[in-house]
LOMIPA-940135 format. One record per residue (C-alpha): residue number from 1; residue in three letters; x, y negated, z. Coordinates in Angstrom, 3 decimals, always signed. Last residue first. Layout:
REM residues N
  nr rest        X        Y        Z
 NUM  ALA        X        Y        Z
...
This chain:
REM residues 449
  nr rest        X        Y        Z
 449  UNK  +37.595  -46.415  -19.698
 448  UNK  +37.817  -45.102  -16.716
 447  UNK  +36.446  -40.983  -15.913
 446  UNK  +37.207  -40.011  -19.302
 445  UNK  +39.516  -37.339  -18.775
 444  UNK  +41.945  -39.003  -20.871
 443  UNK  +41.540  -42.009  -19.145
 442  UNK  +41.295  -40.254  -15.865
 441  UNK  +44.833  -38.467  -16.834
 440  UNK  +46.284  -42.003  -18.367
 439  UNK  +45.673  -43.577  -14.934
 438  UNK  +47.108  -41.306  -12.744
 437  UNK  +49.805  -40.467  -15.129
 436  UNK  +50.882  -44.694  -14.708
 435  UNK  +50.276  -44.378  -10.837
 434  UNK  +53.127  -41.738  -10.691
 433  UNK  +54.776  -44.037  -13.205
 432  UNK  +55.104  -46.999  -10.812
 431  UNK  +52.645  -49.405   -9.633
 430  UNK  +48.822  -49.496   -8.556
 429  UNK  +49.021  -47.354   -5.562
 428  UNK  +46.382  -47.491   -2.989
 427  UNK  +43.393  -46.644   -4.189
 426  UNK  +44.942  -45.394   -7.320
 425  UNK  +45.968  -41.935   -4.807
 424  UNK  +42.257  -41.560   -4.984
 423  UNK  +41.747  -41.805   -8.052
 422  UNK  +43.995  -39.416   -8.648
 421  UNK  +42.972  -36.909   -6.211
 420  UNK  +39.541  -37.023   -7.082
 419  UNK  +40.509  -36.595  -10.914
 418  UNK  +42.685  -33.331   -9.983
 417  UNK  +39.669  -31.660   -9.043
 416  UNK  +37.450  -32.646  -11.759
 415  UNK  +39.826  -31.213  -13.969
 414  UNK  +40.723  -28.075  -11.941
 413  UNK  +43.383  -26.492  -14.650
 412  UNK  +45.972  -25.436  -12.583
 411  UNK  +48.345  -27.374  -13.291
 410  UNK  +46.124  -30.188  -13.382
 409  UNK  +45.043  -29.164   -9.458
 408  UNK  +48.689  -29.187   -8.413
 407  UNK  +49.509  -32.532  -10.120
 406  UNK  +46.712  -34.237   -7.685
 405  UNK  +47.926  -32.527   -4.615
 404  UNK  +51.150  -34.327   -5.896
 403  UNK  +49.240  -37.462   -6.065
 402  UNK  +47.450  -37.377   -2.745
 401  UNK  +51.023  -35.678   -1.099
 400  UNK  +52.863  -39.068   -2.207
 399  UNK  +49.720  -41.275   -0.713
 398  UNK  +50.246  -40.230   +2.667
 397  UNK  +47.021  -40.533   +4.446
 396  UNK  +47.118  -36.714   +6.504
 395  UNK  +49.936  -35.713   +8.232
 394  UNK  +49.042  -32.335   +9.215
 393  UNK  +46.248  -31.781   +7.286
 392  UNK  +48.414  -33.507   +4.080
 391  UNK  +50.662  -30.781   +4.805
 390  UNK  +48.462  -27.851   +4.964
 389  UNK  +47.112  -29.858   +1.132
 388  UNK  +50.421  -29.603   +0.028
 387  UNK  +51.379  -25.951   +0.544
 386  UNK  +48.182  -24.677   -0.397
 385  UNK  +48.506  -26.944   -3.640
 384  UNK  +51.975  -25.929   -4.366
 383  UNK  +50.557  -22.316   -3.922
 382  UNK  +48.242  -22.465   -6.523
 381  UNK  +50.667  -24.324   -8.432
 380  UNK  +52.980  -22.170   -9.277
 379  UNK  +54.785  -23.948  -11.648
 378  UNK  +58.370  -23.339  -10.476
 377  UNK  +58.766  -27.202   -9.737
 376  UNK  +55.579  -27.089   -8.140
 375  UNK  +56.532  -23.793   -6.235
 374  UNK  +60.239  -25.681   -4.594
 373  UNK  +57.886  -29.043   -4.374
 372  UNK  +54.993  -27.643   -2.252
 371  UNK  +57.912  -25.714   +0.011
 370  UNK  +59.333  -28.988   +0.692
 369  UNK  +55.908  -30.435   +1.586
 368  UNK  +55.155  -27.323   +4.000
 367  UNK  +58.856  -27.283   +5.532
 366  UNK  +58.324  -31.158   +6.406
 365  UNK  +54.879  -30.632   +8.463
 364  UNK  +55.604  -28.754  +11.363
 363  UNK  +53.254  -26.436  +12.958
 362  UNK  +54.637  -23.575  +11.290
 361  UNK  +58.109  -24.086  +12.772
 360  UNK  +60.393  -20.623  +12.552
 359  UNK  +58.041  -19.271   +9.569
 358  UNK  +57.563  -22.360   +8.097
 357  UNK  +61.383  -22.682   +8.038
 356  UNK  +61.877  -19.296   +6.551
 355  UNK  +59.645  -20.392   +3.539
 354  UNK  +61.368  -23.659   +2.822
 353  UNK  +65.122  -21.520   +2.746
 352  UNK  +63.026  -18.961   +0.137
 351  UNK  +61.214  -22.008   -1.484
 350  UNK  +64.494  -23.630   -2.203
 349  UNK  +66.530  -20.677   -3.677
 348  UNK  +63.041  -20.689   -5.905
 347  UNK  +63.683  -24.199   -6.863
 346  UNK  +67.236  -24.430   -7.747
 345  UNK  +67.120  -27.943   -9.643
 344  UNK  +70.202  -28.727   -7.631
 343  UNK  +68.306  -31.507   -5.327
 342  UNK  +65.632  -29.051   -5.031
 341  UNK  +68.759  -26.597   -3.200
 340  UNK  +69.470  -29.593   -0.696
 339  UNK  +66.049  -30.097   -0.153
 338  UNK  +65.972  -26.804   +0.612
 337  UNK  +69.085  -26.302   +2.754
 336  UNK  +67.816  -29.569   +4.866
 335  UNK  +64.691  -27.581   +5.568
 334  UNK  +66.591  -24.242   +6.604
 333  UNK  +69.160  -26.629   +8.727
 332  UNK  +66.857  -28.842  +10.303
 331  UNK  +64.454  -25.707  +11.398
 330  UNK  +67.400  -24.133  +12.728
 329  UNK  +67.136  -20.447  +12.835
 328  UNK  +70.277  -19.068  +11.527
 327  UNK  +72.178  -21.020  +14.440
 326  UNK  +76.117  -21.025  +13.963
 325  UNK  +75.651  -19.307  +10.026
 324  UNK  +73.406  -21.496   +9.378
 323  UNK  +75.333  -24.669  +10.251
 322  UNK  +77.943  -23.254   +8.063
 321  UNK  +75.426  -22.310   +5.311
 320  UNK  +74.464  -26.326   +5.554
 319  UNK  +78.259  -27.777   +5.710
 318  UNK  +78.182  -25.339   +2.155
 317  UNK  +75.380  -27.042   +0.990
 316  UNK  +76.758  -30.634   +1.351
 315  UNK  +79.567  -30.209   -0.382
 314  UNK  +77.760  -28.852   -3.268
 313  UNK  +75.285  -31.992   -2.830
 312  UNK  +77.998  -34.962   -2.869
 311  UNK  +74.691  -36.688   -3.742
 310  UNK  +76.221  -40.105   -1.601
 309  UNK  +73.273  -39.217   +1.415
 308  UNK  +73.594  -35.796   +0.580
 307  UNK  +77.232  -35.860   +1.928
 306  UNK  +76.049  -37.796   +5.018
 305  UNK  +73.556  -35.071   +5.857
 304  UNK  +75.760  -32.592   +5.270
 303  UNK  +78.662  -33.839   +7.950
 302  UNK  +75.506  -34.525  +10.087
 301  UNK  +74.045  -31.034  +10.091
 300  UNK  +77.709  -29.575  +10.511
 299  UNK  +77.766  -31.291  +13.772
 298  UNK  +74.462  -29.872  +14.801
 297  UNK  +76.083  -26.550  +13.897
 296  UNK  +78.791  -26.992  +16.189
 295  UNK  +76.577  -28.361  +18.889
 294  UNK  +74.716  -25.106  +18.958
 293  UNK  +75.690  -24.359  +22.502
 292  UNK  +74.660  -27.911  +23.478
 291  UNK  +71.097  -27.730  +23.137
 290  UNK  +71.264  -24.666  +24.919
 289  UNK  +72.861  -26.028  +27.979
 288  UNK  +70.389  -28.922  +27.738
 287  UNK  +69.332  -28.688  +31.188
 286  UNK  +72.407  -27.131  +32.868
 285  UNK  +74.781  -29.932  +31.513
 284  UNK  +72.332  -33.158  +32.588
 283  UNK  +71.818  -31.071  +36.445
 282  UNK  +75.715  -30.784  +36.665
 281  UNK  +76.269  -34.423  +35.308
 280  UNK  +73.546  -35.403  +38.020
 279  UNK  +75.479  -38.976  +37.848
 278  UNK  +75.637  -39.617  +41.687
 277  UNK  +75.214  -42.407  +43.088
 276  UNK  +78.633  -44.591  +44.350
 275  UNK  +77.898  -47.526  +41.769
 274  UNK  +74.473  -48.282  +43.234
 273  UNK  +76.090  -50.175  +45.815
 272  UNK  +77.727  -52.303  +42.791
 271  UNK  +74.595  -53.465  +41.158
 270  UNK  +74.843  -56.673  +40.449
 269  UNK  +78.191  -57.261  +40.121
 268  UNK  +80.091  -53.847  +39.098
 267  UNK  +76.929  -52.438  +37.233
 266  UNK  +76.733  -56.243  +35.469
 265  UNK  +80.304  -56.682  +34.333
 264  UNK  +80.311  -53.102  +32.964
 263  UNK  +77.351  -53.466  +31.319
 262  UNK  +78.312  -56.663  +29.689
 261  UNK  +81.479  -55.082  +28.829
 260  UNK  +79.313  -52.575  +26.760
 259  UNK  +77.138  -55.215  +25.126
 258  UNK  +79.813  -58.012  +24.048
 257  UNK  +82.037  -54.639  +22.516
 256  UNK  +78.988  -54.705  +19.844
 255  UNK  +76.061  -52.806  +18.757
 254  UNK  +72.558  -53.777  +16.818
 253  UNK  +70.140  -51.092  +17.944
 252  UNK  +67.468  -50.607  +15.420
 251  UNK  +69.593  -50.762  +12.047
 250  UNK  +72.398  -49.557  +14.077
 249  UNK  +70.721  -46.450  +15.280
 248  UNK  +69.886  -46.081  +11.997
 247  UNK  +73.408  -45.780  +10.520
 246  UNK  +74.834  -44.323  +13.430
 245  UNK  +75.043  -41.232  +12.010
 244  UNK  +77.224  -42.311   +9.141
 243  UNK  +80.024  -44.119  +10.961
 242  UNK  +80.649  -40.625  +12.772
 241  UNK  +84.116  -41.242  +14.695
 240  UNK  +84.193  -44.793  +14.513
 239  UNK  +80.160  -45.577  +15.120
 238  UNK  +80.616  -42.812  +17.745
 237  UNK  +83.334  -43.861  +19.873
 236  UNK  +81.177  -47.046  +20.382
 235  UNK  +77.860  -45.433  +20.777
 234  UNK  +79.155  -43.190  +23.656
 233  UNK  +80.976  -46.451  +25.371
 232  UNK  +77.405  -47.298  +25.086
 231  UNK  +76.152  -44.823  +26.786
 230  UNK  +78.846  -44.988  +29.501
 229  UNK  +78.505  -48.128  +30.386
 228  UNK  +74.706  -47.998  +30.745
 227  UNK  +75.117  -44.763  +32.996
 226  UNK  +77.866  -47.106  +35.231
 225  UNK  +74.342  -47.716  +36.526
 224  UNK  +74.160  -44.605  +38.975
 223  UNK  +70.536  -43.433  +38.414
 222  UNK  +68.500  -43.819  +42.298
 221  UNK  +65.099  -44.573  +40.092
 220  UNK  +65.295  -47.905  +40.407
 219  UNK  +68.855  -48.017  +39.126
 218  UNK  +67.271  -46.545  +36.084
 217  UNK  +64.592  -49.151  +35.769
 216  UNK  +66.969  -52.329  +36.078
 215  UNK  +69.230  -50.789  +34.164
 214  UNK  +66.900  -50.447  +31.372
 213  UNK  +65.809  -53.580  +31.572
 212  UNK  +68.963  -55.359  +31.469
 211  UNK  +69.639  -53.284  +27.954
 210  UNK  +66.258  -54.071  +27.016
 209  UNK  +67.313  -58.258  +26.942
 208  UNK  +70.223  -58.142  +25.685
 207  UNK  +68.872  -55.706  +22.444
 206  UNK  +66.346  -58.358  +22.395
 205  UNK  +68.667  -61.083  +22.218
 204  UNK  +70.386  -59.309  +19.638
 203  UNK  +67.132  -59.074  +17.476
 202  UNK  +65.413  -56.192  +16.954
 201  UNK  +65.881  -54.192  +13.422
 200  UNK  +65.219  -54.499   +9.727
 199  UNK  +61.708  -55.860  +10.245
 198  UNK  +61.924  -59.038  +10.237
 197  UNK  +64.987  -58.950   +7.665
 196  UNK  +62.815  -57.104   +5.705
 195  UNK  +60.724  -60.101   +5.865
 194  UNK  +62.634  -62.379   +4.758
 193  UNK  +63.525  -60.874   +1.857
 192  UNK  +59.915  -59.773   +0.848
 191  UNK  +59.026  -63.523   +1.394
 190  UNK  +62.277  -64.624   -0.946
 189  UNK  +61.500  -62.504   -3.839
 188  UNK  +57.829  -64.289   -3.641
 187  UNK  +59.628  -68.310   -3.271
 186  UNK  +61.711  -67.366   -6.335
 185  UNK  +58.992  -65.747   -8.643
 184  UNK  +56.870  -68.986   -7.686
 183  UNK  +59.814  -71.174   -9.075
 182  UNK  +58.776  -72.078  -12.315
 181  UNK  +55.438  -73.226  -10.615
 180  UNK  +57.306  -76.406   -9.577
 179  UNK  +55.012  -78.863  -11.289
 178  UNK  +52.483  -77.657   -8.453
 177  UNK  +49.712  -74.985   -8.387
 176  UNK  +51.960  -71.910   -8.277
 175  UNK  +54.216  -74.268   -6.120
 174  UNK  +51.474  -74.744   -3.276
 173  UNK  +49.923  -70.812   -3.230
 172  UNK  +54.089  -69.776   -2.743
 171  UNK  +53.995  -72.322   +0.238
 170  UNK  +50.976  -70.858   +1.777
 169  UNK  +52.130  -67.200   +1.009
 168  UNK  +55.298  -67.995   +2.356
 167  UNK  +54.332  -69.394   +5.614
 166  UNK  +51.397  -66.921   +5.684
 165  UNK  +54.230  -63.900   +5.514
 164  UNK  +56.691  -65.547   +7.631
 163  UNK  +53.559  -65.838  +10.526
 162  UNK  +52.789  -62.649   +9.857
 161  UNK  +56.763  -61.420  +10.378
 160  UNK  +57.226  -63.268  +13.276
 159  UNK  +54.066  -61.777  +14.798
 158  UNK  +55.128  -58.146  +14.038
 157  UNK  +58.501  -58.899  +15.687
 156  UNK  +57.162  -60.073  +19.010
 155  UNK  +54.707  -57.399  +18.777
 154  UNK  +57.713  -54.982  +18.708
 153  UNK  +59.349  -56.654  +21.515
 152  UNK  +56.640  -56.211  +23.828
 151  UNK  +59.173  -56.767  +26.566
 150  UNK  +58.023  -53.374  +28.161
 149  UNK  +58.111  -51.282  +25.315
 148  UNK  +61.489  -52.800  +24.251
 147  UNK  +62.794  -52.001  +28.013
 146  UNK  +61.483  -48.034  +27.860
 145  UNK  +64.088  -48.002  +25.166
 144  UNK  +66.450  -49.732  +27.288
 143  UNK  +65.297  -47.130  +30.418
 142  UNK  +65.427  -43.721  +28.281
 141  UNK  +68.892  -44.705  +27.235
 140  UNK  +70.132  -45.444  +30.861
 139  UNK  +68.527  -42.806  +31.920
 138  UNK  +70.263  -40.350  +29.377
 137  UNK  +73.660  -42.076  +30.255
 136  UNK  +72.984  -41.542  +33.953
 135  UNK  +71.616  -37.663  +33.352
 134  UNK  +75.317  -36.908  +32.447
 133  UNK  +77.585  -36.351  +29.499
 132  UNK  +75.964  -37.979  +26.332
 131  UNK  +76.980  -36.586  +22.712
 130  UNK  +74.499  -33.474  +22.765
 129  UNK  +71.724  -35.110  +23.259
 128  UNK  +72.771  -38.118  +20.873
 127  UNK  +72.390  -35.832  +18.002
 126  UNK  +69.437  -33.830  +18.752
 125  UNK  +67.626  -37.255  +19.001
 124  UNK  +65.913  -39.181  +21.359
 123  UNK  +62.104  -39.901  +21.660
 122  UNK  +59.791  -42.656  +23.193
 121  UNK  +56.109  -43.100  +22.334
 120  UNK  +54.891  -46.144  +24.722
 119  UNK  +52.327  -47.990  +22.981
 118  UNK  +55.036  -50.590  +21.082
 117  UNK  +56.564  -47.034  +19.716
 116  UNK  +60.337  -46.187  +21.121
 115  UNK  +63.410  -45.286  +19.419
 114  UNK  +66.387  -43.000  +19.875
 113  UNK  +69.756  -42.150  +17.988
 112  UNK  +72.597  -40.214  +16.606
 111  UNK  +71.286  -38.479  +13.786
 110  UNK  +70.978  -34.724  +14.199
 109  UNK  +66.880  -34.737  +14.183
 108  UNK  +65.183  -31.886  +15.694
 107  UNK  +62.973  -34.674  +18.139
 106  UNK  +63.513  -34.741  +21.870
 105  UNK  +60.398  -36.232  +23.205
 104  UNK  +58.857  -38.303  +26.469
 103  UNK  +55.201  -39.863  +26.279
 102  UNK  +54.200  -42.861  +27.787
 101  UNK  +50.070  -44.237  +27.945
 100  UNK  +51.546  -47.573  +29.357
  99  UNK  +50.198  -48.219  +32.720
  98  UNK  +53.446  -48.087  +34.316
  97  UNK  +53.869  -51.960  +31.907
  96  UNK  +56.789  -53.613  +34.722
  95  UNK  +58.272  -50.570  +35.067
  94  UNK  +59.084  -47.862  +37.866
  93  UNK  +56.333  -45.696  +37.045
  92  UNK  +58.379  -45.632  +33.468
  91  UNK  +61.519  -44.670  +35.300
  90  UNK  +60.018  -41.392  +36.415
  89  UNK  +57.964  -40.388  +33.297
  88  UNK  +61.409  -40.736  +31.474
  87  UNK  +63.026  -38.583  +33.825
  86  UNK  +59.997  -35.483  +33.287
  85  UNK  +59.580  -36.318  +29.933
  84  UNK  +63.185  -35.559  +28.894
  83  UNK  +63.727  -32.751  +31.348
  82  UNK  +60.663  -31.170  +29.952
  81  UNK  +61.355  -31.725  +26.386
  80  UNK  +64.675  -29.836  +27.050
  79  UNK  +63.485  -26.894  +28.641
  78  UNK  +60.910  -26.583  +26.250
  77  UNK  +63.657  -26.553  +23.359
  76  UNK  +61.236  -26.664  +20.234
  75  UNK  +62.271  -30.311  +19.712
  74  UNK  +59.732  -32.437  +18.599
  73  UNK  +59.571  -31.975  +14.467
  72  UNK  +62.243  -32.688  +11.542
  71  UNK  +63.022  -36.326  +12.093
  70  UNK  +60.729  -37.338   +9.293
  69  UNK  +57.622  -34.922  +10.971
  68  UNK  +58.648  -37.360  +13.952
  67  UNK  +58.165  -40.313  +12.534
  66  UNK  +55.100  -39.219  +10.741
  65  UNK  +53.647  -38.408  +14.001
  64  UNK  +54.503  -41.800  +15.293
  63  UNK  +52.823  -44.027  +13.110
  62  UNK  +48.716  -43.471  +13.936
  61  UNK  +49.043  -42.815  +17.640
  60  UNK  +51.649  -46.353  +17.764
  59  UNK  +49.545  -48.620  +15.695
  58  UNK  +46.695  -47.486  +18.387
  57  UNK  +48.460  -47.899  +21.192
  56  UNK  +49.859  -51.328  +20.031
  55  UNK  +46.139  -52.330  +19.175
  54  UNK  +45.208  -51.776  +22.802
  53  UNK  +47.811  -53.711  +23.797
  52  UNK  +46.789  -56.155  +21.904
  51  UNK  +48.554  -57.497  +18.510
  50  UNK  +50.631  -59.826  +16.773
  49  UNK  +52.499  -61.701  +19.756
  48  UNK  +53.407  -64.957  +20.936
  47  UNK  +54.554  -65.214  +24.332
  46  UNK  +53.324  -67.362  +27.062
  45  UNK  +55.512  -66.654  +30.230
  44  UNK  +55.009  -63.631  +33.146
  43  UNK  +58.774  -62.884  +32.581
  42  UNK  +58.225  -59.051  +32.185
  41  UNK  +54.531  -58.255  +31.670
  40  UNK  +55.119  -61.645  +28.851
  39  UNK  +51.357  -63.479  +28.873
  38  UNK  +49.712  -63.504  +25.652
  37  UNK  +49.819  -65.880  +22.169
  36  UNK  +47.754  -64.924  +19.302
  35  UNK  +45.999  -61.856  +17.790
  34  UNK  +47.013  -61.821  +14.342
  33  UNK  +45.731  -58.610  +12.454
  32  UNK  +47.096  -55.311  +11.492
  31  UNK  +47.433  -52.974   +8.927
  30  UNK  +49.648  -49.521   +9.303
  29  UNK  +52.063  -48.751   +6.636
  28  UNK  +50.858  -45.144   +5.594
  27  UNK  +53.551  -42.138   +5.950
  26  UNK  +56.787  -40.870   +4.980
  25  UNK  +57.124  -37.405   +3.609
  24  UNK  +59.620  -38.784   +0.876
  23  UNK  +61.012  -35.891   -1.501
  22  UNK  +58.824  -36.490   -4.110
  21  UNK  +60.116  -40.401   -3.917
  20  UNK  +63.129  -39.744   -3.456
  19  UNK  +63.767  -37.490   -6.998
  18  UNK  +61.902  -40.361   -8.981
  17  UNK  +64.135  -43.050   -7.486
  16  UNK  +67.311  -40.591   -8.282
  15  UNK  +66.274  -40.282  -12.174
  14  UNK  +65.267  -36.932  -13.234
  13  UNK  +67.111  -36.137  -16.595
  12  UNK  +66.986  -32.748  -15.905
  11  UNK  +63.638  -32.688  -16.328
  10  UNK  +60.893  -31.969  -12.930
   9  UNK  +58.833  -35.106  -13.203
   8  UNK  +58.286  -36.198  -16.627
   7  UNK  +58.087  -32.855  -18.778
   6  UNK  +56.406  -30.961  -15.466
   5  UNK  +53.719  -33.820  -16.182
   4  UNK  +52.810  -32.258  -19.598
   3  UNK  +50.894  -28.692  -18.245
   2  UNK  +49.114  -28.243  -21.520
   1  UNK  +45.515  -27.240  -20.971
């Protein structure tokens, strides 16, 4: 058998969409349904929300390991992760949901950030580890983001969304049927508009709202509040000095000079005999002393990432060897350098960077799907399809390693092989040319006529 897909996927002529979507390790949108109004833990009001609580822990087991896998594995610091927990662990007693199944991460990613899951998954980046001074500012950022989990913010979002998505559904249903129905196209662009606005980020008031949580908790907890100040005086310089990094923490964290003097206003008012505790800078430097002795390659991380982000990929590549060069074991680094080295249509000096980073972090799923691609593209598909199906084990339920699983088995000539994987993949992908070969193989195959 001809191997015909290599023809489509893996020519020069590539387009970018094609390129991302290999390279995507993202997982499975998670379904939910509409649960109704519950009381607020914090304000003790009627709210309206999407889902349970046990539904949020459940949305939250079943989306956060792809997060992390997409910010390059929990840190494999254990000092670090410790110290994380540990503080976090301590502030969440001192909440208004303790009961909260928490858990406490650093994640490999260089990106200047942190985000929680509506069940109480919290991590923080390499990136802002190394920007923050004392174990105030890293209280203060473990408290806002313990704040969201708290205000059920999430749930507030999801419900907004549902209820945009039957308003538009309802009103989309009424012009199909109506002497309007030129405009049905219209009201559907404007439903996926509005709702990536939904879900772009949280709202400023919410933003307002975790920020006074997260004092709240910290100062609970004996943290000097100037911490608050100081983090986002840390976000500030930041979004100047490394626009690029911040771009998610923006998308999540909407920023202004209103929220820092706001912190400011409210340690010196509110909390003002708190204002003499100490800030454990000592204690902060000591635990992520390591962290922080790579900070030049972390650095050199970002400057690369943001030159792959605008395909500036020699550029980007030698940031990379820099960062190797500073810490030759970086799992970022090695995985980054592959992708990087895909990017070029140098697959095996791919699967040799891809290959070291299994080695450092088997039990991370990003060097296994980069390593699938660097054989695939070599057509050695035997090993693309060890590769891929270790990653979908990992992080199983993402339809991009069902199809490529899928091209592995053609390759190598399992018919019936590749069909299962196909149809599967068909399941839940009806669009697009990876769906198109889908089709056409089982055609040809003879499993649909």
């Amino acid at each position: 058998m001809r191997y015909s897909l290599s023809d489509r996927v893996f020519r020069r002529a590539m387009n970018r969409r094609d390129f991302l979507w290999l390279m995507s390790a993202s997982g499975v949108a998670a379904s939910a349904t509409l649960a109704g109004c519950a009381v607020d833990p914090v304000t003790g009001k009627q709210t309206f929300v999407l889902m349970s609580e046990e539904q949020e822990v459940a949305l939250d087991q079943q989306q956060a390991p792809y997060q992390f896998s997409n910010d390059y594995g929990e840190l494999q610091d254990t000092q670090v992760n410790g110290y994380v927990s540990d503080l976090g662990h301590e502030l969440a007693r001192l909440s208004h949901r303790p009961q909260m199944p928490y858990t406490f991460r650093g994640v490999n990613s260089t990106a200047i950030n942190a985000y929680a899951f509506p069940g109480g998954t919290i991590a923080v980046t390499r990136g802002i580890l190394v920007e923050m001074d004392n174990e105030a500012e890293l209280a203060a950022l473990l408290g806002h983001e313990i704040g969201h989990v708290n205000a059920r913010h999430q749930a507030e979002q999801a419900a907004k969304t549902k209820v945009a998505e039957l308003a538009m559904a309802g009103a989309n249903a009424y012009v199909r049927q109506s002497e309007h129905s030129d405009y049905a196209g219209l009201f559907e662009a404007l439903g996926s508009a509005a709702k990536g606005a939904l879900l772009a980020h949280y709202s400023r008031d919410d933003e307002r709202e975790a920020d006074e949580l997260g004092m709240t908790y910290m100062t609970r907890a004996g943290q000097n509040p100037n911490g608050m100040a100081g983090l986002m005086n840390i976000l500030r310089q930041s979004s100047r000095r490394k626009p690029g990094m911040l771009d998610l923490m923006f998308a999540t964290h909407p920023m202004s000079d209103e929220r820092y003097q706001t912190a400011k206003s409210r340690a010196r008012q509110r909390y003002g005999s708190m204002r003499t505790a100490p800030d454990n800078r000592e204690r902060y430097m000591d635990k992520t002393a390591r962290l922080r002795r790579i900070k030049g390659a972390i650095e050199a991380i970002q400057r690369a990432e943001a030159d792959m982000n605008q395909s500036n990929l020699r550029t980007a590549e030698g940031h990379l060897k820099q960062a190797l060069r500073i810490a030759p074991r970086d799992y970022t680094a090695l995985v980054m350098m592959a992708k990087c080295q895909l990017a070029q249509e140098k697959p095996r000096a791919a699967q040799r960077y891809a290959e070291r980073a299994k080695r450092i972090y088997p039990s991370e799923a990003q060097g296994h799907h980069t390593g699938g691609l660097a054989k695939l593209m070599q057509r050695q598909f035997d090993g693309a399809y060890q590769d891929f199906s270790q990653y979908d084990a990992m992080l199983p339920g993402n339809p991009n390693t069902t199809f490529l699983k899928g091209v592995s088995l053609e390759g190598m000539q399992n018919v019936p092989g590749a069909a299962q994987e196909y149809y599967s993949f068909l399941q839940s992908n009806s669009q697009g040319w990876q769906a198109q070969h889908a089709y056409q193989r089982l055609a040809s195959w003879g499993y649909v006529r």
